[in-house]
N, C-alpha and C positions, 0 to 999 in steps of 0.2 A: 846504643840508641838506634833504633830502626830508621831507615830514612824515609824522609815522607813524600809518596806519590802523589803523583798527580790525578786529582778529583775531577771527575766530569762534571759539567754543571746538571743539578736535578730540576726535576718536572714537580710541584707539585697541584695537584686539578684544582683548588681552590681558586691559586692564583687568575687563571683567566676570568672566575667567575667573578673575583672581587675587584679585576682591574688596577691590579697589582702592578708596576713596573718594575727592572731591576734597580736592585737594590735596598739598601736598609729603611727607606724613608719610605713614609705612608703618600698613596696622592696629594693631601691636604698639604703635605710637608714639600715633596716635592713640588707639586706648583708655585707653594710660598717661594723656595730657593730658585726655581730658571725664573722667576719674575723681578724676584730683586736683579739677579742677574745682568736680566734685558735692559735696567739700566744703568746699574753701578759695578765695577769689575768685581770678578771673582772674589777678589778677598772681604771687600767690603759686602757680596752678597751672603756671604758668611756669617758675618759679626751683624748684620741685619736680623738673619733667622736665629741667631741667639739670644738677641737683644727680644726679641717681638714675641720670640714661639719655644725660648729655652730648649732648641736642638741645635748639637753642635757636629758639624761638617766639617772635613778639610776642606780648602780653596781647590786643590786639584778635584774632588769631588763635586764641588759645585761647578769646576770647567767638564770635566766628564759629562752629568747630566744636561747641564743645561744645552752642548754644544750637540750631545745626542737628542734630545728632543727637537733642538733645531733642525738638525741636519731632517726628521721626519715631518716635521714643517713645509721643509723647502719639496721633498719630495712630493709633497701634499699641492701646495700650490703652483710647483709646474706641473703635475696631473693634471688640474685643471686647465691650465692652459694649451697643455697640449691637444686633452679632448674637446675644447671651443673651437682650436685650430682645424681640426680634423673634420669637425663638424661644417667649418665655411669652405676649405676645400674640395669637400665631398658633395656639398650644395649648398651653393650661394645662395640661389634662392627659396632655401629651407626658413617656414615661420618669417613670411612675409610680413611684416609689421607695419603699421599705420606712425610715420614720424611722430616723437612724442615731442611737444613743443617747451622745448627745454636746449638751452644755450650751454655747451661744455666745454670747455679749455682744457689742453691738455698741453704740456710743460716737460721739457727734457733735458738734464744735464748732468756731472760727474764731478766726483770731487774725489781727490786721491787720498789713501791711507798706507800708514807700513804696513810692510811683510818682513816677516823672516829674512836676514841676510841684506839688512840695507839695502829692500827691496821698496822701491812705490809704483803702489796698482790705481787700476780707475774704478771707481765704485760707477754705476750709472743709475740715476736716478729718474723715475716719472713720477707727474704729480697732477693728476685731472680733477678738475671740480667745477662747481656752477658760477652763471655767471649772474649777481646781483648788482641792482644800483646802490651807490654808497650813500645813504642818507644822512648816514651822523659821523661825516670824516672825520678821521684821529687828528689830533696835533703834529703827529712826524709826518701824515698826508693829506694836508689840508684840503690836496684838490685833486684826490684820489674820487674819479667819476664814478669806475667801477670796479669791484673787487670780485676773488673769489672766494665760491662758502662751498660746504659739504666736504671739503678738501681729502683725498686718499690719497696714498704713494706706494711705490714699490721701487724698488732698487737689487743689484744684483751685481756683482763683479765678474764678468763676463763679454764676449764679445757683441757688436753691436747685432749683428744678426740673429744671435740666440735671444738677445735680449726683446727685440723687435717679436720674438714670439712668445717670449715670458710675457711678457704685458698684457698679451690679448686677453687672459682670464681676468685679469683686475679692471683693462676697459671693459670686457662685456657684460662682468656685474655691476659697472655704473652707469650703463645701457647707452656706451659713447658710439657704438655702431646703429642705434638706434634713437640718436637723438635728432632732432629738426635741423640743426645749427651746427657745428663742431670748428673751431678753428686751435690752431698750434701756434703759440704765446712762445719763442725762445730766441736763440744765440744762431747765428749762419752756421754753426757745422757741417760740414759734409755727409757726417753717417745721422747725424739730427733729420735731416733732410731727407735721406734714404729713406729713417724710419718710418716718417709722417705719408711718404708716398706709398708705403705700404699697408697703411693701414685704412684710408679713405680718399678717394679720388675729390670728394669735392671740401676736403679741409683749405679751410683758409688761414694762409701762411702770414705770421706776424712776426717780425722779426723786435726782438725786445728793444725797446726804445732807450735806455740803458746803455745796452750792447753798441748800440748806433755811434750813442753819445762819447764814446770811450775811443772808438774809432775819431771820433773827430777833436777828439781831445790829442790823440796818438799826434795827427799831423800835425794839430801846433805844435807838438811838442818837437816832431821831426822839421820841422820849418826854423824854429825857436832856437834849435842846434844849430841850425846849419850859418844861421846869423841872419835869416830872411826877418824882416820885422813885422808885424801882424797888426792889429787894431787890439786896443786893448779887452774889449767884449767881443774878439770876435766870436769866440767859442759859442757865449753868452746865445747872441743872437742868431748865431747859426742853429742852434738847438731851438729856438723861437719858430725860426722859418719849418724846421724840418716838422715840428710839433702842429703846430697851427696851416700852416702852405701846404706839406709836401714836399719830397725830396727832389724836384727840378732844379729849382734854384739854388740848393744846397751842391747836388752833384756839381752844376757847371761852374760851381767858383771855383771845388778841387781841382775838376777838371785843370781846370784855367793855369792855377798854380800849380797842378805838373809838368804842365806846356810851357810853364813861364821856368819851374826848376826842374828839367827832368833827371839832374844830377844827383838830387837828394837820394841818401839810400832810404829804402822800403817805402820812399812816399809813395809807388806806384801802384803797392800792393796794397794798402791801407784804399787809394782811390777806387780802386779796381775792386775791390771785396766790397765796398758800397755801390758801386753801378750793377756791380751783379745781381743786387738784392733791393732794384728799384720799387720791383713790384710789391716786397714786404713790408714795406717803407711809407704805404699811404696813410698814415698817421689819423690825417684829418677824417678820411672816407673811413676807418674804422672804428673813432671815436662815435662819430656818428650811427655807424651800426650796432653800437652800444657792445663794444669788445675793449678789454682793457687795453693798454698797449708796454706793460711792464711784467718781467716775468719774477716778481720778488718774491713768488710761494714756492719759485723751486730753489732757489738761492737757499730762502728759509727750511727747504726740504733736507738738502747738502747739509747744513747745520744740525736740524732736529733731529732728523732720522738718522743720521749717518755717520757724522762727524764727533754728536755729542756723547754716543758709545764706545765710537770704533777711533778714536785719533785723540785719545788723553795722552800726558806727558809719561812716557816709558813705555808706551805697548805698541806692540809688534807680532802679526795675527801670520798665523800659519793659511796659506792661502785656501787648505782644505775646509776650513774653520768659516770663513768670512762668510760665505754665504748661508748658515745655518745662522750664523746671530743674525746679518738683515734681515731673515724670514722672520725669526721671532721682532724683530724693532719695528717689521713693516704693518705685523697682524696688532703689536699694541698700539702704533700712532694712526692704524685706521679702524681703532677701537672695535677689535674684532677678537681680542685676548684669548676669552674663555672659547669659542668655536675653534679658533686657530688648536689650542690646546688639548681638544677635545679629538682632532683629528688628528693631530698628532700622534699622541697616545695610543688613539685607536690602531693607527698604522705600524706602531709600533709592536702593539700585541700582536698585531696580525703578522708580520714582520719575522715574530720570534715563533707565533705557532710553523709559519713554512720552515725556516730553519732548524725547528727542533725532527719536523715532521721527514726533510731531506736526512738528518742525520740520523731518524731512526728505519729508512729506508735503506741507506750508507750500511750501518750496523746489519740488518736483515740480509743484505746481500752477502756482504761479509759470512757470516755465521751461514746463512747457503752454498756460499765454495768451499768453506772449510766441511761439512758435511761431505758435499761431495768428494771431495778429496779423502776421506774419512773414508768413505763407505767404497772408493776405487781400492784404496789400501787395501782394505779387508778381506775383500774378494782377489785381489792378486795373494793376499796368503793361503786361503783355504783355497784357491783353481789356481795352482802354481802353473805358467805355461813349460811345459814340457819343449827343448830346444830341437829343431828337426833338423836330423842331418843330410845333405842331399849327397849323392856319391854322381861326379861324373861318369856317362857312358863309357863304357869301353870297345871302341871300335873292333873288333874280328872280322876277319879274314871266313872267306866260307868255308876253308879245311881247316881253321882252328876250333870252329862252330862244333860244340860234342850233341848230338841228337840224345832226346832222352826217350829212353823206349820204355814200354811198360813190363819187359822184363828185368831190367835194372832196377828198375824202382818197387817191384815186389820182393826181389831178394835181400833189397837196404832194408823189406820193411819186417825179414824174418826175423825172430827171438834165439840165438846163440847161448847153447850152453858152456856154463864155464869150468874152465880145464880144472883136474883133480888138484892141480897146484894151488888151486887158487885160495888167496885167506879168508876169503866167507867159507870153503866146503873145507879148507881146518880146522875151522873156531872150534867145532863140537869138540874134535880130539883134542884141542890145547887144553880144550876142558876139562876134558876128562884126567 
């Protein structure tokens, strides 16, 4: 049995024309399979497209596709946001706009998933939308004033600073650099904080009232330890004051009780992380400017987006992986599926026409030096070089010096006949 070579992959011209990707599966097929994907794992996006479209995949095949189309996703929507970025860099004040009078919230926070190797990463997540009055509050929020609608996200597992410029493409198609209003709904972080100053100088910073509340739960609970005794609603009413007053009189009671137990461990840092953050803390003055003061849509983004694909019981995502499935989780929970999908693909063919187009450049050159080489052969065989020999000088002496005269050289150049002995003027007689 022959052994069998290895096949390059072929071209053929149809394909670009029909929009073909690789693979056995038709478009129709594979969009069904990376969408079951985007929400249920591989194997179950499997037994989905067999169940619904009677085609049957391996699970490693639905990780292959789905995780390749993602990965030209992500490539897709950081283009975008690199060229928005380039674009305010290079002029700020390029397409001057008249404020559109539209209130936007914009929400930042991180929720960690495995990796490979009993690894945990931070996913980061943003979530901006509008802000409306609540007219027909739920039951779980009876006294939910204001909420947010129009809701998009994006998330990415990456550092804070790259992330700060992934964003820009998803704020500037919700037009958050171009809104009247803009304030940041979230958690004290430090790189949170960064981000928000990078993106708009007159954002107004709201530190989630949640977040506050949890702080000041922390000290009872470090007072509680320590055996200091408390008021049985203190919490209660502390959370009243800060909600309704304003954080003065909430600070100086902490205050008071570090002064009074400076021994407690971490009570200082619990205090001190709320004085820092007085100014995000006006509770009262931003209810009234009709700004929510809860950040539960990025909580709920953590969960939706992020958590409900990416953090089931047994999976463990290779880090190169992660950010191709959030692209595809982020283009279908801001209902943008078919576009997302469409650019993808597209970047894909286009993707494989360069690569095919570099390897058949690769191959031309190739088959160009071999030529050459060929045709230097050829001509070293038929113009073989002849090897030149050079003979050192031979120094003489001027009496070793022989003069050549011209009558020497006419006598070298007489014809001598040859003696009767000789066996050319025998032959005749041997003959005979």
């Amino acid at each position: 049995m022959e052994p069998v070579q290895n096949v390059e992959q072929v071209f053929f011209p149809l394909d670009e024309k029909l929009h073909l990707q690789p693979g056995s599966l038709t478009p129709l097929q594979l969009d069904y399979l990376v969408h079951f994907a985007t929400f249920q794992s591989f194997e179950k996006a499997t037994k989905m497209l067999m169940k619904h479209h009677g085609v049957h995949v391996s699970p490693s095949t639905s990780r292959r596709q789905t995780e390749g189309i993602g990965a030209f996703a992500e490539i897709v929507q950081n283009e975008q946001a690199m060229t928005k970025l380039l674009q305010k860099s290079s002029d700020p004040e390029r397409d001057v706009k008249t404020k559109e009078a539209v209130k936007l919230v914009v929400s930042n926070d991180g929720a960690h998933i495995s990796l490979r190797g009993k690894v945990w990463a931070e996913v980061k997540t943003m979530v901006v939308g509008e802000v409306q009055e609540n007219t027909f509050p739920s039951k779980q929020r009876p006294h939910q004033e204001r909420k947010m609608v129009n809701i998009s996200y994006f998330s990415r597992m990456t550092d804070s600073e790259t992330f700060t410029e992934l964003i820009t493409g998803e704020l500037d198609r919700r037009g958050f650099f171009d809104a009247l209003q803009v304030a940041a709904l979230q958690d004290g972080a430090e790189w949170i904080q960064s981000l928000i100053a990078a993106l708009r100088v007159d954002v107004i910073r709201i530190l989630d009232f949640y977040h506050a509340g949890q702080y000041l739960n922390d000290i009872a609970r470090l007072l509680g330890d320590a055996g200091i005794p408390l008021a049985e609603k203190w919490r209660e009413e502390q959370l009243h004051e800060l909600k309704h007053q304003g954080p003065k009189k909430v600070l100086e009671d902490v205050s008071q009780m570090l002064k009074d137990h400076p021994y407690v461990e971490d009570l200082g840092k619990k205090v001190t992380y709320l004085a820092k953050r007085q100014e995000m803390m006006q509770y009262p003055q931003f209810r009234q400017q009709g700004w929510p003061i809860g950040s539960g849509s990025v909580e709920s983004a953590n969960v939706g987006v992020v958590q409900a694909r990416m953090k089931g019981v047994g999976m463990h995502w290779e880090r190169k992986n992660v950010n191709p499935m959030l692209a595809l989780r982020v283009s279908e929970c801001n209902n943008r599926w078919d576009e997302t999908r469409e650019q993808a693909n597209r970047q894909r063919l286009l993707t494989r026409r360069r690569e095919r187009f570099a390897r058949q450049v690769a191959r031309y050159n190739e088959i160009e030096q071999k030529m050459v080489k060929d045709i230097l052969h050829l001509l070293l065989l038929i113009y073989p070089s002849k090897p030149i020999h050079t003979q050192s000088p031979v120094s003489l002496s001027q009496e070793e010096k022989i003069p050549i005269t011209s009558s020497s050289a006419t006598e070298t150049a007489k014809t001598c006949i040859p003696a009767k002995s000789h066996p050319w003027r025998r032959y005749p007689q041997a003959k005979k």
